[in-house]
C-alpha positions in Angstrom: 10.4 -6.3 1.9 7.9 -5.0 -0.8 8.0 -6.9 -4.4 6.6 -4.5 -7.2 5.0 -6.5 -10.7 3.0 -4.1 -13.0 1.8 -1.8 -10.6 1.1 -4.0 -8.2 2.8 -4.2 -4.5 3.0 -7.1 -2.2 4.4 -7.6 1.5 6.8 -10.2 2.2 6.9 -11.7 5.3 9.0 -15.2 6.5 7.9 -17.4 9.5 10.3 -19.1 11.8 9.8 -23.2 10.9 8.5 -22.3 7.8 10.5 -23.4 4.6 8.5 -20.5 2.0 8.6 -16.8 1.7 4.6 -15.3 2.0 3.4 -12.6 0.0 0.3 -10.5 0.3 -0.6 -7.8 -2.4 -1.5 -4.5 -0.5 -3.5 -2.6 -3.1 -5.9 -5.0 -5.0 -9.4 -5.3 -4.5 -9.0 -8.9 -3.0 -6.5 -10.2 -0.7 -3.8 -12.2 -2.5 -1.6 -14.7 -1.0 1.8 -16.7 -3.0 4.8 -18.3 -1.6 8.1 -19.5 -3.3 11.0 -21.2 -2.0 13.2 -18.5 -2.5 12.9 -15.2 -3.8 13.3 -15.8 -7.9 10.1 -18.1 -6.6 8.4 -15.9 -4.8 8.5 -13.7 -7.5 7.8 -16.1 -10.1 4.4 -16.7 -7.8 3.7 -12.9 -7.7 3.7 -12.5 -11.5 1.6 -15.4 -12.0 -0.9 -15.0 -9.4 -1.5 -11.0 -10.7 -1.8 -12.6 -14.0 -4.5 -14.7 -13.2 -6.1 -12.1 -10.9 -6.3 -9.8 -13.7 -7.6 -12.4 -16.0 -10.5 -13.1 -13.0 -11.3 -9.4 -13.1 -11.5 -9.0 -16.8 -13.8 -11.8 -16.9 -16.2 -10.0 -14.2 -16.0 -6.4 -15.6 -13.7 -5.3 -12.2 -11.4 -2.9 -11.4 -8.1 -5.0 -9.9 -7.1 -2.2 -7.9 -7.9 -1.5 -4.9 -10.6 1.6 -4.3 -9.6 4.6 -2.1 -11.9 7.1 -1.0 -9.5 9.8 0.1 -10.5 9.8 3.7 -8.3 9.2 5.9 -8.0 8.8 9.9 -5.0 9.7 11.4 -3.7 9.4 14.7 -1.4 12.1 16.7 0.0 12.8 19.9 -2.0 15.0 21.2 1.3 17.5 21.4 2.0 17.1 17.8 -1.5 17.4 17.1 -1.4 21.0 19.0 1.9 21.6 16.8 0.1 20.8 13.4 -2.9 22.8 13.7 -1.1 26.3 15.5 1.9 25.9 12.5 -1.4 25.4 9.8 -3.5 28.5 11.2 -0.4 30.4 11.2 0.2 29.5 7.0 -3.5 30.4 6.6 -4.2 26.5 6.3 -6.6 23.8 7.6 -4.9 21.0 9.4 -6.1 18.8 6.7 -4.8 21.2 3.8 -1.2 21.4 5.9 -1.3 17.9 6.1 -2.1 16.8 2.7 0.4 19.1 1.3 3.3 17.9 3.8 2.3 14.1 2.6 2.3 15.4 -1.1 5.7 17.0 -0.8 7.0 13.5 0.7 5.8 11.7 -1.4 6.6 13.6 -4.6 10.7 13.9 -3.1 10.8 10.2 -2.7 
């Protein structure tokens, strides 16, 4: 499960013998972790941890979220790989043009 609070995402995850629900944001600078009993909890621990995260970061002059650098490794089959790049040259495309537009046009229709 992914929770959503003001732009921010977080994981969920549960642990067999464990009586709390774990989150971990995925796209902040720092790794942050919050548990609740139940999910109104786990919530409730999400907002107020990317409150006080954002209050850490305005104190320090930092950007909360999580830098991307727009490089990306990728691993294929080595078939599908073959696929991608004989489909791009035949559209007049890099494999990393064909690519990025295919992930744009997912992305965009979800």
């Amino acid at each position: 499960m992914i929770l959503k609070h003001e732009g921010f995402l977080a994981e969920v995850s549960y642990h067999e013998g464990d009586d709390l629900m774990h989150g971990t944001t995925v796209n902040t600078r720092a790794t942050l972790h919050f548990a609740g009993d139940n999910l109104a909890d786990l919530q409730r621990a999400f907002a107020d941890t990317v409150s006080e995260y954002k209050a850490w970061c305005a104190e320090r002059g930092v950007d909360p979220e999580k830098g991307y650098s727009g490089t990306l490794s990728l691993r294929l089959p080595p078939e599908l790989h073959k696929r991608v790049a004989e489909l791009a040259s035949t559209q007049g495309e890099s494999i990393n043009q064909f690519i990025a537009e295919k992930l744009e046009q997912a992305v965009c229709a979800g």
